[in-house]
C-alpha positions, 0 to 999 in steps of 0.5 A: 926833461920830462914834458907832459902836454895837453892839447898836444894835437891842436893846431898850436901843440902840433908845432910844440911837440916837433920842436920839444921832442927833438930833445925832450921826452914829450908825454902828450895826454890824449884820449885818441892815441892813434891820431896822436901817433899820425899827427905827432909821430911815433917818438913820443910817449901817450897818456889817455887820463890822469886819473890813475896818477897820485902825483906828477912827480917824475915831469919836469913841466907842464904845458896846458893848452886842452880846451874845446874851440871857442869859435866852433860854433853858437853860444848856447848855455849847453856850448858855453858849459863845455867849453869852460869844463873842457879848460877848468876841470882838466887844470883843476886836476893838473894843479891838484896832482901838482900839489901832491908831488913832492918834487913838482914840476917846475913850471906850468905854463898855461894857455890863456886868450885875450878875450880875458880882457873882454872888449875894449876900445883902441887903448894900449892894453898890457898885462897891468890891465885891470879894467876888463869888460864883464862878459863870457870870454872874460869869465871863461879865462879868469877863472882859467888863470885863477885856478893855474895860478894856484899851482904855483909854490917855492918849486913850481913856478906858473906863466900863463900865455894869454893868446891873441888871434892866431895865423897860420896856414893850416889852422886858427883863423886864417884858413876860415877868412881865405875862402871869400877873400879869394873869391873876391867878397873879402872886406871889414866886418861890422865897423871895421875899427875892432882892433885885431890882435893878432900873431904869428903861429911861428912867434908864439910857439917861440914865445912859449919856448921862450918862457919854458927856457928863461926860468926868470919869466913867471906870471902873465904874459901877452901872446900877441905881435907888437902892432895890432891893427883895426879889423879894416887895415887887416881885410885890406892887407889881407886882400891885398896879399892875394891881390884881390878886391876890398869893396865890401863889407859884412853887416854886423846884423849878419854875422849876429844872425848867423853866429848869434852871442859868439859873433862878438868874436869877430864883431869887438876887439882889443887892442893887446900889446906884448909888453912884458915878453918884449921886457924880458928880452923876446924878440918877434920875427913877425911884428908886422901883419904885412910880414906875417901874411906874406910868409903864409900866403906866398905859394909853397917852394 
């Protein structure tokens, strides 16, 4: 198959194309072709804009993961614009060009992030919620899914993956906790009962592998590992996995001081459970946090 990916050098799409373009032609749009080719390889095919296309006629899927960082930096209203730009213009296109095609591709699948569903206490929540919480990171992926969405017809159909915290050793979150965990000055940040949805880079580039192959599969899909935990269980194990202290704690006045609105990130959380991957048949190989740290803080072979 013909697979068009945006976002294909982000810490997610990296491990996307190495498994896709072992068999499948991988065109990944990018406006810096020759980090693509030294991150990504020189088997793959580059497109630096999608202005000069009238359909997608010839791809076979999409895969959709363009967007600035969210927790790169403060909130300001200038950082907030660009960062719903960088996901809503580009989808916009994508769909648009979709609905031009004659033969479209057969699926988007579509990156999305649990802060749809804003911050939430410790209920369960699965892809059934309709009770989120009025804030930016809701607002930002509505409008996000709303307008994927709209690519879906009787030849294409659309899944879109909403995305938990991300671990993985070179990249999400992990790299940016490791540094005062190591130093001994790790522990739960603000109260400490913010649920932490979290998963393993490896399970949800199989999740969206899954969702590629299995062409029953359309609609939302929770991209988070079965058992969240409190943002106090994860700093315990954390520490734990790099046998190092937990005795203190980083004030919520700080973090706010420090990050301003973005500090919401850290500071409230969800508790987000896979549900309609499990249905459809997706099993984890890291349901656990203590598993999943394990295998990304054990010392390389």
């Amino acid at each position: 198959m013909k697979i068009l990916i945006t976002g294909g050098t982000g810490f997610i799409g990296r491990r996307l194309v190495a498994h896709l373009k072992v068999a499948h032609e991988v065109v990944v749009l990018t406006r810096q072709g020759n980090r693509a080719y030294e991150l990504l390889g020189h088997d793959i095919k580059l497109l630096d804009s999608l202005d000069g296309l009238d359909d997608l006629n010839d791809v076979d899927i999409i895969i959709n993961l363009a967007g600035e960082p969210i927790a790169a930096g403060r909130w300001s209203e200038q950082r907030k614009q660009l960062l719903c730009n960088s996901r809503w213009l580009l989808t916009e296109q994508l769909v648009d060009l979709i609905k031009l095609s004659s033969t479209p591709p057969k699926l988007l699948l579509n990156a999305s992030a649990i802060g749809w569903y804003g911050r939430q206490g410790a209920e369960p929540l699965d892809e059934q919620c309709n009770h989120p919480h009025d804030e930016f990171t809701h607002h930002l992926c509505q409008r996000w899914e709303q307008l994927a969405l709209q690519a879906k017809g009787p030849q294409t159909r659309v899944c879109i993956v909403r995305i938990g915290l991300v671990l993985g050793q070179d990249g999400g979150a992990l790299p940016k906790l490791l540094p005062p965990y190591r130093l001994g000055l790790g522990g739960p940040m603000g109260s400490g009962q913010q649920v932490m949805s979290w998963i393993h880079v490896q399970d949800l580039v199989r999740a969206m592998l899954f969702l590629l192959e299995h062409e029953e599969c359309d609609g939302i899909f929770n991209a988070t590992a079965p058992q969240p935990v409190d943002n106090k269980t994860f700093s315990q194990h954390l520490a734990r996995s790099l046998h190092r202290p937990h005795v203190l704690r980083v004030p919520a006045g700080a973090l706010r001081l420090l990050m301003g609105e973005s500090a919401d990130l850290l500071l409230t959380g969800q508790h987000v459970v896979p549900a309609r991957l499990q249905q459809a048949g997706f099993h984890f190989t890291y349901p656990e946090l203590s598993q999943a740290l394990d295998d990304l803080l054990q010392p390389p072979r």
